[in-house]
N, C-alpha and C positions, 0 to 999 in steps of 0.2 A: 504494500500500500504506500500513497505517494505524500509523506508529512510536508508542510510548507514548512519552509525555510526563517519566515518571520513572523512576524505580530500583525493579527487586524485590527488596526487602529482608525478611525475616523472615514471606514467606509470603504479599506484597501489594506492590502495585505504589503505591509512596510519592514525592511531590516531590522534586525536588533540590533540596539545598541552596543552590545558586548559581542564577543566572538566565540564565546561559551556554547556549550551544547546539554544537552540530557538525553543519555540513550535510553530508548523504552527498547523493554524486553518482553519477548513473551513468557509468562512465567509455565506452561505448559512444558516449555522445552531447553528454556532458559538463553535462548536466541535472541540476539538485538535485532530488531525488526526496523527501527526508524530513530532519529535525532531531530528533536526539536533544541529551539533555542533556549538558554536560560536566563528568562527577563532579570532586569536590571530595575532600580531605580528611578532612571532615567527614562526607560519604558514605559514604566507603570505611571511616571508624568505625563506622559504624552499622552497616552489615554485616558486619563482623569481630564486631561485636559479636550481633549477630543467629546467626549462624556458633557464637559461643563458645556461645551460650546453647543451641544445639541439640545443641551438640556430646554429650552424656553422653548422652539419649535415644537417638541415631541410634547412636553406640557403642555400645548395648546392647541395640539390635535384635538380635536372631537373625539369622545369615546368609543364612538361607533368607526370613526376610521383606525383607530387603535388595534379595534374587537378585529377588522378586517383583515391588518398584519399580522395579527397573533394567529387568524385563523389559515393566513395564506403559510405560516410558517411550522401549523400542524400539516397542513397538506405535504408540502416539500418533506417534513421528516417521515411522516407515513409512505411518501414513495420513496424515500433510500430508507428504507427499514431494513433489507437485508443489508444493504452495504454498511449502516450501522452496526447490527448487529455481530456480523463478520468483525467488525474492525474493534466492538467492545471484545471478543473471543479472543482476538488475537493479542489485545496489550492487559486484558483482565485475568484471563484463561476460562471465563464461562461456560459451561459445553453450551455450543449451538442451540440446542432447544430452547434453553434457560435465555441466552440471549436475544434470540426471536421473540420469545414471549413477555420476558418483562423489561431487557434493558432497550428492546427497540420500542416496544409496546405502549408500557407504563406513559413514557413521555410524550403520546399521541393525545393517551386519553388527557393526561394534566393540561397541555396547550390548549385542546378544547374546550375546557373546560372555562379556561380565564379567557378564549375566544370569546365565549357563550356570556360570562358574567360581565366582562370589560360593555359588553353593550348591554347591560340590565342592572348594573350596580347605580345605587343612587347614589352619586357624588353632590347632591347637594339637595337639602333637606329645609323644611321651614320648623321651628322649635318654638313655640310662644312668637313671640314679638323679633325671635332672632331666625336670621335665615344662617345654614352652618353650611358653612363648602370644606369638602375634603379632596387634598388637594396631594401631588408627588413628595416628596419627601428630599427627594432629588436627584445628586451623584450616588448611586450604589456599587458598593465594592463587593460582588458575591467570589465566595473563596471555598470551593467545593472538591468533596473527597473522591477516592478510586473508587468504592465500592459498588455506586451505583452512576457511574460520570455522566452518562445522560439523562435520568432522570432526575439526580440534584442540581442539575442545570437549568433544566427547566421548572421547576420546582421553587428556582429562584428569579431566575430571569422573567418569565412568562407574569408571572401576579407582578411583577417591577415593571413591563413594560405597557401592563394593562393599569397601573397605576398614574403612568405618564413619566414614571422615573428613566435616565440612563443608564446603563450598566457598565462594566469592567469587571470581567470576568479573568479571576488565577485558578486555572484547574490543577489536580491534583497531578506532579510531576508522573506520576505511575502510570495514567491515563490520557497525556493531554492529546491523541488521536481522535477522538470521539470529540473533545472538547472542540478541533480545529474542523470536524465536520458539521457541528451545529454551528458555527461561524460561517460557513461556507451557506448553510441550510437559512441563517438570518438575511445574506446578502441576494438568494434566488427567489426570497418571501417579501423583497423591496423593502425594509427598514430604514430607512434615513441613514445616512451617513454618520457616524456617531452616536448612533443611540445604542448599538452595542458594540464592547470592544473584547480583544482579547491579549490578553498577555502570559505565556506560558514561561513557570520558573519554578526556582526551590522556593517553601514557606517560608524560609528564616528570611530570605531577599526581596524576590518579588510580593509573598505573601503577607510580610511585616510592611513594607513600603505603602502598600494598596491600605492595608490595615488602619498606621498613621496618617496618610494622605490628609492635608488638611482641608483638600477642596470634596474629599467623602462624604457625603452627610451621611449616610447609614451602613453596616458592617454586616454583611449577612454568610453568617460562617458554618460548616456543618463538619466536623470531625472529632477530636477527642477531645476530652475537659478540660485536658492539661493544658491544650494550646487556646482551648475558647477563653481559659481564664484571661490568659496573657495577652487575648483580645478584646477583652472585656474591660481590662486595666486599661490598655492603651489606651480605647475609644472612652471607658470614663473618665481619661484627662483633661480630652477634647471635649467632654459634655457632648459626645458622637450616638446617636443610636445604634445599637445594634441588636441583630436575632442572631441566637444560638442556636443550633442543633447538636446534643453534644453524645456522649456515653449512655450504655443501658443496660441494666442485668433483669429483664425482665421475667416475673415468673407466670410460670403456667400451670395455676390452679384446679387440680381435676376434685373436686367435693366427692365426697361419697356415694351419690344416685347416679354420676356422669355416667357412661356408657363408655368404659376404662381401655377399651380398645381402640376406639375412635379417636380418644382422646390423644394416647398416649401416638399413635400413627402419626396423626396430625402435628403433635407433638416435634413430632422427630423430623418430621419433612419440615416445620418450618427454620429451624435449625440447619439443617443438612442444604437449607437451599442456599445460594450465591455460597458455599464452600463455611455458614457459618459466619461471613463478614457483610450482618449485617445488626446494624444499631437497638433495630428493635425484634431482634431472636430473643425466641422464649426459651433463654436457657437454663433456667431451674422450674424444674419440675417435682412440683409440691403432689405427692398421694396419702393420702391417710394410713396410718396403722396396717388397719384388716387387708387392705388389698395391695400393700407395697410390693413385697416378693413377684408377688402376677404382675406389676407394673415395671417392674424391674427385668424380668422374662420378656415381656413384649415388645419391650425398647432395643434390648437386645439383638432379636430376631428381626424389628421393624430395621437397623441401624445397618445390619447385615446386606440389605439391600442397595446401599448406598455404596459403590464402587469405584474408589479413585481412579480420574480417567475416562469414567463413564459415567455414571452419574451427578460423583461429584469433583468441582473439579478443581485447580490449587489455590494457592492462597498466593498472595498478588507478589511478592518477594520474599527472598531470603530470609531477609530479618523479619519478615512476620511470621514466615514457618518457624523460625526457630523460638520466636515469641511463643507461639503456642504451643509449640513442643516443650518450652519451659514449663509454663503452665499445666501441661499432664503430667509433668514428672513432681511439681509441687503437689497437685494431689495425690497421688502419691504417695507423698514422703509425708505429708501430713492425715495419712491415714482411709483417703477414699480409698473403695473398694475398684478395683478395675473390670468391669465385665463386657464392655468391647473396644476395639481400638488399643491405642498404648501411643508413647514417643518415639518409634520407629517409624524414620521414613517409608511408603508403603511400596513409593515407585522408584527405581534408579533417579531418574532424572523427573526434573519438575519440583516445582515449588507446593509438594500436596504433604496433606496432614490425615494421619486415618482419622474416621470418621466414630470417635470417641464417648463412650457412654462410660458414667458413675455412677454407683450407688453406694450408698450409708455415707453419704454428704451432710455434714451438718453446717449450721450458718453461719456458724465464724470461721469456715476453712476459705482460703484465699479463690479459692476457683469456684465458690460461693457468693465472694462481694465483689469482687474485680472482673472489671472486663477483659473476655479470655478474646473475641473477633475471627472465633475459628470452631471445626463442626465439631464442638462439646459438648454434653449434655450431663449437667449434676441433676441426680432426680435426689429428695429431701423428704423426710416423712414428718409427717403433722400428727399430733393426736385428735385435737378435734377444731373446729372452724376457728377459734380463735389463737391457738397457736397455727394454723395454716397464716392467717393475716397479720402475726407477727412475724411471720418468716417473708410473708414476700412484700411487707414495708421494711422491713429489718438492712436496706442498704442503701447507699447513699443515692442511688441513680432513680428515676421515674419515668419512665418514657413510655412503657407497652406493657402488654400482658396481657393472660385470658384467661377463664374459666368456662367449668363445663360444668354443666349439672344438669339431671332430666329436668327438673324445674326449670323455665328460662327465667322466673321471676326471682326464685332462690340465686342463680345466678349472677343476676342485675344487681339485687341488691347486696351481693359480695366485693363487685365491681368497682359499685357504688363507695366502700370505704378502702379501696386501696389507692395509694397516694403514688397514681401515674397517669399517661395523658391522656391513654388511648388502650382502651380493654377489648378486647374479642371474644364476643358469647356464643360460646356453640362454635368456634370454626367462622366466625365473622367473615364477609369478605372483606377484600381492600376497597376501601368505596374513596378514591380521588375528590370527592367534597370536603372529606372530613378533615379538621382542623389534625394537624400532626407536629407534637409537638410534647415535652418532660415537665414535669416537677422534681423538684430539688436540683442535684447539679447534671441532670437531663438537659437543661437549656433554659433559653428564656425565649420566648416567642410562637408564634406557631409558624405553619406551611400548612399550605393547600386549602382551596377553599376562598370562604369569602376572608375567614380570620387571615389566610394566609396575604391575601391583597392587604387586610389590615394594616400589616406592619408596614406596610410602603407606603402610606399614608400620613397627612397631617391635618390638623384642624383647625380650621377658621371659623367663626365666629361672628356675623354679622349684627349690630341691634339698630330697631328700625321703631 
């Protein structure tokens, strides 16, 4: 596949300032596939400033001619869907299906989505005696991870430009192919010149630059906590907005009436999908007492089917395998039990992780509160409902989780008192309206939706 050479800054694909590069690998085979540039500071200027100078234009578009580029720029990505999806496979290691179906996919349905609200959202309201306009927010610096490169692109950009805001986009160096094809996919959708940009670098350079930028008005960042804090700091210096998307150790509640095969299935595929690296996997898995052992069997047998290589496929580099391979060997040593998987690499070559299940995990073992980002599964036993909802508020993160119960009301209201953003009853589907988004150090803000247009917004106040 054919990487450009530079940055799309201000409506054209222009040099980098440095002579730097970033080789992406495919982590299936451990092969350099392509070199992109490594933005600079000086880049990530040009762009903000590219950004500032579109910004009054695109803010004064009509929302309905807004609603029309968003929707001409779902189209465009829905016909290179496979070319997408091929090209997430190749710098992610996806298997194919997984990539056709959610990482070319997922970012169809989102684009329509802020297509469809950008022309139905009421940006200005009458209040008593005041009329209220809500209005862009402005330069946006969206700073987005590998796991899922086209859909947190879209995710951020799409509610940003259906806001009227500009963008400048740093994608995740692991991934930034896919990032320069939705570049390509904004300029065939007729976007104004500057209203999105791109700059592909390492986080500490380009990613920190974009971060401080003082012409940024809002910081929209989706990766780990460690690095949201220190984005979170920077932008509270400037009084800068920003949304977090951050870490998750979410649990999956199966109550006693569930239907413990169903659960535990679902269980395990939602886990085992994107390889495990994803934010909001239900990776503790809570069973009661009476029926652990059987839950523990079928995880087992369920997990079995998950085949490096073929089903699932690796984890995006080196030092995240071996991240996670720490992480099995720490449980481990701190006493889980091992009933499938282990820290042996499964393939000669490739960046895979076997496809790992625990049991007699209790909730102060490290592979219980810490985010492992790889296909693990602690299952945890509860004795009865309310040590279950100590165990799965019991850690610092809030972002997802689900429960099963034949009751769907018993369910809900379990749901109901656990402290995360977004629950799944029964096997929920993904529904692209829903606000997406943690409590506690999950994040701050939402995506997707009308909340997620929210955060791109400001408010004015008129009295008459």
């Amino acid at each position: 596949m054919k990487a450009h050479n530079g940055m799309y800054i201000g409506g054209a694909w222009r040099p980098a300032a440095g002579a730097d590069t970033i080789a992406v690998l495919n982590p299936a085979d451990e092969q350099v596939i392509a070199h992109v540039p490594a933005g600079t500071a000086e880049d990530v200027d040009a762009a903000v400033r590219a950004a500032r100078a579109a910004l009054p234009g695109w803010a004064a578009t009509p929302p309905a001619e807004r609603a029309a580029r968003i929707g001409a720029l779902r189209d465009v990505l829905a016909a290179r869907k496979d070319e997408i999806a091929e090209t997430v496979t190749a710098e992610l290691g996806s298997p194919l299906p997984m990539s056709q179906m959610v990482h070319a996919g997922v970012p169809v349905l989102v684009a329509g989505s802020y297509a469809e609200l950008a022309a139905t959202y009421a940006f200005e309201e009458r209040r008593g005696n005041s009329t209220v306009f809500l209005e862009p927010v402005g330069v946006v610096g969206a700073i987005t991870p590998w796991n899922y490169p086209l859909h947190q692109i879209v995710a951020k950009v799409a509610p940003a430009l259906a806001a009227g805001c500009t963008v400048v986009l740093k994608p995740a160096e692991d991934t930034p192919l896919t990032a320069q094809l939705f570049a390509e996919a904004t300029e065939e959708a007729g976007l104004p010149a500057g209203v999105f940009n791109l700059v592909t670098g390492l986080g500490p350079v380009a990613g920190q630059a974009l971060a401080g930028h003082e012409d940024v008005d809002l910081v929209s960042f989706t990766g780990s906590t460690a690095v949201g804090r220190r984005i979170g700091a920077t932008a509270g210096g400037a009084v800068k907005r920003v949304a977090l998307e951050l870490g998750g150790k979410s649990a999956n509640v199966i109550l006693p009436s569930a239907d413990l095969a169903k659960a535990v299935n679902v269980g395990i595929a939602n886990v085992m999908s994107n390889s495990g690296q994803t934010c909001s996997a239900w990776t503790r898995m809570l069973v009661d007492a009476e029926r652990y052992e059987e839950a523990v069997a079928l995880a087992a047998a369920a997990v079995a089917k998950y085949v490096p290589g073929e089903r699932v496929g690796p984890l995006v580099n080196a030092r995240q395998q071996a991240r996670v391979r720490g992480y099995i060997e720490k449980g481990v040593e701190e006493g889980a039990r091992l009933v499938a998987g282990g820290p042996e690499a499964p393939l000669p070559t490739g960046y895979y992780v076997s496809p790992t299940v625990f049991a007699d995990v209790t909730p102060e073992m490290t592979i219980a509160q810490e985010e492992i980002f790889g296909p693990v599964v602690s299952i945890l036993k509860y004795e009865d409902e309310a040590d279950a909802l100590r165990i799965a508020n019991g850690t610092v993160y809030g972002l997802a989780g689900a429960v099963w119960a034949a009751d769907e009301a018993e369910a809900v209201a379990f749901a109901r008192r656990m402290d995360t953003g977004q629950v799944d009853i029964n096997g929920g589907r993904f529904n692209p309206l829903a606000p997406f988004g943690g409590y506690k150090q999950s994040g701050v803000g939402r995506e997707l939706g009308e909340h997620g247009l929210a955060e791109y917004l400001q408010t004015k106040s008129l009295q008459f």
